[in-house]
ROSE-4610 file (N, C-alpha, C; in Angstrom, 1 decimal, always signed):
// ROSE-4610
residu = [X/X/X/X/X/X/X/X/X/X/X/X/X/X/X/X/X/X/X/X/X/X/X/X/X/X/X/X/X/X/X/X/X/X/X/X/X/X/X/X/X/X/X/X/X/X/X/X/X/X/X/X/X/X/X/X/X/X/X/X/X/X/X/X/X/X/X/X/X/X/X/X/X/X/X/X/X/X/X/X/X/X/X/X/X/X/X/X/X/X/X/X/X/X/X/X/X/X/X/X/X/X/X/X/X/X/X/X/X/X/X/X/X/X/X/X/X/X/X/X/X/X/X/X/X/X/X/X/X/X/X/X/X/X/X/X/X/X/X/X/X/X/X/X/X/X/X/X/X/X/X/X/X/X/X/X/X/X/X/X/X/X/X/X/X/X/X/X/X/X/X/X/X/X/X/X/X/X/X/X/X/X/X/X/X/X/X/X/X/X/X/X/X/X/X/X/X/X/X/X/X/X/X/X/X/X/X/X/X/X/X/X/X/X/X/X/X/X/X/X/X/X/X/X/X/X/X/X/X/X/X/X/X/X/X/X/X/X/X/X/X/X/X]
num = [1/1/1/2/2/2/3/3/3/4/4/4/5/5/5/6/6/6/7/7/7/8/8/8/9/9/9/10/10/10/11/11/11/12/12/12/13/13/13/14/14/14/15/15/15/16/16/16/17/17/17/18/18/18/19/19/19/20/20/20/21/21/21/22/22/22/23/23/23/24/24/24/25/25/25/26/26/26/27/27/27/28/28/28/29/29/29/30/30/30/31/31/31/32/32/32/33/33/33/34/34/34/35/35/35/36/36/36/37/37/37/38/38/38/39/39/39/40/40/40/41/41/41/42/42/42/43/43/43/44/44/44/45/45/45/46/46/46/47/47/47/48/48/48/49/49/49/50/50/50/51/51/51/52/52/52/53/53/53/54/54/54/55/55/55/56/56/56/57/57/57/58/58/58/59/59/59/60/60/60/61/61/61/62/62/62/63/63/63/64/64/64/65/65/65/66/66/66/67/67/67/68/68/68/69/69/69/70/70/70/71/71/71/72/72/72/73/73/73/74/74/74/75/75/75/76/76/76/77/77/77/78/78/78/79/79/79/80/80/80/81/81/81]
x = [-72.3/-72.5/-71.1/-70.9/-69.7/-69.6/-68.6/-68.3/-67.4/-67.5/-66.8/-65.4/-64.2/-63.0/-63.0/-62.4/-62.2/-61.0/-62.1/-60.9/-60.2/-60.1/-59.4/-58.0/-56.9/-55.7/-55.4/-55.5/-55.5/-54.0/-54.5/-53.3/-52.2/-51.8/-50.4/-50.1/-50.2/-49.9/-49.0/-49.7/-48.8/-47.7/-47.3/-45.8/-46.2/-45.5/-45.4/-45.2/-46.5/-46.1/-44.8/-44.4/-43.1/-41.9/-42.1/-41.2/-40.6/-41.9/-41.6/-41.2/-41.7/-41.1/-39.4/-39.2/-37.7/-36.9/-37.1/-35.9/-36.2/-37.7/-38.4/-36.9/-36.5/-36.1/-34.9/-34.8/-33.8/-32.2/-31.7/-30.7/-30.6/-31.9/-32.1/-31.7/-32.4/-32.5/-30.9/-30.1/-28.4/-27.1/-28.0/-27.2/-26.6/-26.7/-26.4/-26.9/-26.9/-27.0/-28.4/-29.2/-30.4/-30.2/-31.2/-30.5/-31.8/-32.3/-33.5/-33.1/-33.7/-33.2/-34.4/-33.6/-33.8/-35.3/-35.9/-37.0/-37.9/-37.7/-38.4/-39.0/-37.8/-38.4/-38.8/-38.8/-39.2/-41.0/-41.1/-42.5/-43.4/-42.5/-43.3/-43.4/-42.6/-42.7/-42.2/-41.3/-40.5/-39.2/-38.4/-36.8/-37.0/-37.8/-37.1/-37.9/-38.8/-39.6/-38.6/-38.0/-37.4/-36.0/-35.2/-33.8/-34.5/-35.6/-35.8/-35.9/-36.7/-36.7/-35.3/-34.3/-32.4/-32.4/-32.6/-31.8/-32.2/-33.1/-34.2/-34.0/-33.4/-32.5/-31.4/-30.5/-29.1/-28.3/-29.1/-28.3/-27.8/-26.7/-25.9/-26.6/-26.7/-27.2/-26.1/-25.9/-25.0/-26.1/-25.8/-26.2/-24.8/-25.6/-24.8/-25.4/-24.8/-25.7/-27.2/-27.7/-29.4/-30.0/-29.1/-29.5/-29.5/-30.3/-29.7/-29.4/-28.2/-27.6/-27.8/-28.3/-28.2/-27.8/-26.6/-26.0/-26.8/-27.2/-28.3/-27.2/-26.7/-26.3/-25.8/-25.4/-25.1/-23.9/-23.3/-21.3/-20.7/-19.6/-18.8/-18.7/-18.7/-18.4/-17.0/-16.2/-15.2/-15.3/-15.1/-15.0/-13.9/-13.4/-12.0/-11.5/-12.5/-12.0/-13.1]
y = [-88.6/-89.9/-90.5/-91.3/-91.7/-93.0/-93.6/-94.8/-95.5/-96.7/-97.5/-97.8/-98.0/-98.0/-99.6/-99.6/-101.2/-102.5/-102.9/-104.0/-104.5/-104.6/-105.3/-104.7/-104.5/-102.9/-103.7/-102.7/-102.6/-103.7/-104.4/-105.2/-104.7/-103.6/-102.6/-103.5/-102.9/-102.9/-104.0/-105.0/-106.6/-107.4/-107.5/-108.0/-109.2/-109.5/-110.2/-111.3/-112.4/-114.0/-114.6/-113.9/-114.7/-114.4/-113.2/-112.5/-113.1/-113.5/-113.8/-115.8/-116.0/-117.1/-117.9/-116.7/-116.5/-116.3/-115.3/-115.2/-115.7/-116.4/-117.7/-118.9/-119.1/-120.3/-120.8/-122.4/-122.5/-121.8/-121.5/-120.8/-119.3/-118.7/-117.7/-117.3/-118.3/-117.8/-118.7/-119.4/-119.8/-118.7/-118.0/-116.7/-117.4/-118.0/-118.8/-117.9/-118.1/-117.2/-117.9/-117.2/-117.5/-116.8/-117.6/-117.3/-117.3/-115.9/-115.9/-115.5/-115.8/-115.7/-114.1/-112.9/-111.5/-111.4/-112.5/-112.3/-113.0/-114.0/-114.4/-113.5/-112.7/-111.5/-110.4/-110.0/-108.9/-109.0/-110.6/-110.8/-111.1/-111.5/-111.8/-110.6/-110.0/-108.9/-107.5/-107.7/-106.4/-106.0/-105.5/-105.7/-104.3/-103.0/-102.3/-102.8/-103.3/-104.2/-105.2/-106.4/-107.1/-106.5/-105.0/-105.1/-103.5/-103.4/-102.2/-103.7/-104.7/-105.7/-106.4/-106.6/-106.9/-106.1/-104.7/-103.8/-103.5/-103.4/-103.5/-104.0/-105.3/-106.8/-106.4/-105.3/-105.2/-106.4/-107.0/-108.1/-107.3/-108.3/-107.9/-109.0/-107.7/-108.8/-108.3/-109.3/-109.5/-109.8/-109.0/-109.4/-110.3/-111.7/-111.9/-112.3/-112.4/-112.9/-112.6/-113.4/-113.4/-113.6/-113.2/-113.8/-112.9/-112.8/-112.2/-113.6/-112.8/-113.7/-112.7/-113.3/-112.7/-113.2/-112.7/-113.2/-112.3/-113.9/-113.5/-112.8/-112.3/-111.6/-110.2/-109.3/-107.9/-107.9/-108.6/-108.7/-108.5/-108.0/-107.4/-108.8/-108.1/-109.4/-108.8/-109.9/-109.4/-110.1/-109.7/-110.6/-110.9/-111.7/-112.2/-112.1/-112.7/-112.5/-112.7]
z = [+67.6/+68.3/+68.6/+70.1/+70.3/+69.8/+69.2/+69.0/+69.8/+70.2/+71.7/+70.8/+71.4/+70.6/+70.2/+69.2/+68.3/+69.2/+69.8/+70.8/+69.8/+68.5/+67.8/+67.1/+67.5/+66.8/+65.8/+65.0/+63.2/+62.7/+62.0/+61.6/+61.2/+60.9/+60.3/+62.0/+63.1/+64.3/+64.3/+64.3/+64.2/+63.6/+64.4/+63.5/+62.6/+61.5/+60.2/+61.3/+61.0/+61.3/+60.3/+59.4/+58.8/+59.8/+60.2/+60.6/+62.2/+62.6/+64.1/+63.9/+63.0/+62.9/+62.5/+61.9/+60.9/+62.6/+63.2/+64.6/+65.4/+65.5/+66.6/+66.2/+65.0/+65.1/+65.6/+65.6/+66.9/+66.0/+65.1/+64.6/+65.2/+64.9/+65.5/+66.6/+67.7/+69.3/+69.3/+69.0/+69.2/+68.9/+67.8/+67.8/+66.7/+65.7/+64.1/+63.2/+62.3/+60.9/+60.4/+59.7/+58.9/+57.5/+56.6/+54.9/+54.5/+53.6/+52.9/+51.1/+50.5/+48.9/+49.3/+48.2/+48.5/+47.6/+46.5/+45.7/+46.9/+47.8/+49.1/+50.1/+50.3/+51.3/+50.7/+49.4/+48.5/+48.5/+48.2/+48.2/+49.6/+50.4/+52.0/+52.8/+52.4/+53.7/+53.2/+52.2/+51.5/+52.2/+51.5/+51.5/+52.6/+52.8/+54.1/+55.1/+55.3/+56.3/+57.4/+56.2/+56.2/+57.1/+56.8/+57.2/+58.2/+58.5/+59.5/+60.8/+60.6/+61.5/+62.0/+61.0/+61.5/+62.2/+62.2/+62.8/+64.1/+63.7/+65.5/+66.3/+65.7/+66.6/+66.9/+66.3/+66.4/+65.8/+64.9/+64.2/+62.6/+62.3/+60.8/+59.8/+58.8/+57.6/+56.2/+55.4/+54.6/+53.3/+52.2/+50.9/+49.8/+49.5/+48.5/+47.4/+46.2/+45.0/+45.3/+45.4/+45.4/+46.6/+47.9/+49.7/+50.3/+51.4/+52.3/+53.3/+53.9/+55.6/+56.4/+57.4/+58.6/+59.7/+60.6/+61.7/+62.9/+63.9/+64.7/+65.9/+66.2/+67.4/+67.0/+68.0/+68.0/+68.4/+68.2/+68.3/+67.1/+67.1/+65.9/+65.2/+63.9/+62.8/+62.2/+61.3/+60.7/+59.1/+58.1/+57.1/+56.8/+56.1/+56.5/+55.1/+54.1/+52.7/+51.7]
């Protein structure tokens, strides 16, 4: 028996509403930095979820203490100290 295909694609498919709302924001789209505490994104979305999506962007993300930073643009960074 044939079955008609599911107009509905499987939620794996869909990007994380946190996700699209974190580089929706106006920081984001200015090319400014955004800061998530790492036990935050561990539980929303998960830590390779979380830095397969930086990268996707070609944005840098920085761990410190207990954060991640992420610098919204794909231009060289330098740390200084």
């Amino acid at each position: 028996m044939h079955r008609p295909a599911d107009p509905c694609p499987p939620e794996r498919h869909r990007r994380d509403p946190w996700i699209e709302q974190l580089f929706s924001s106006k920081a984001a789209r200015r090319g400014a930095v955004v800061r998530r505490s790492m036990s935050w994104v561990d539980r929303e979305v998960g830590r390779e979820a979380f830095l397969a999506e930086v990268r996707q962007r070609g944005y840098h993300v920085i761990q410190t203490a207990d954060q991640f930073v992420v610098v919204c643009h794909d231009g060289p960074i330098r740390l200084l100290f």
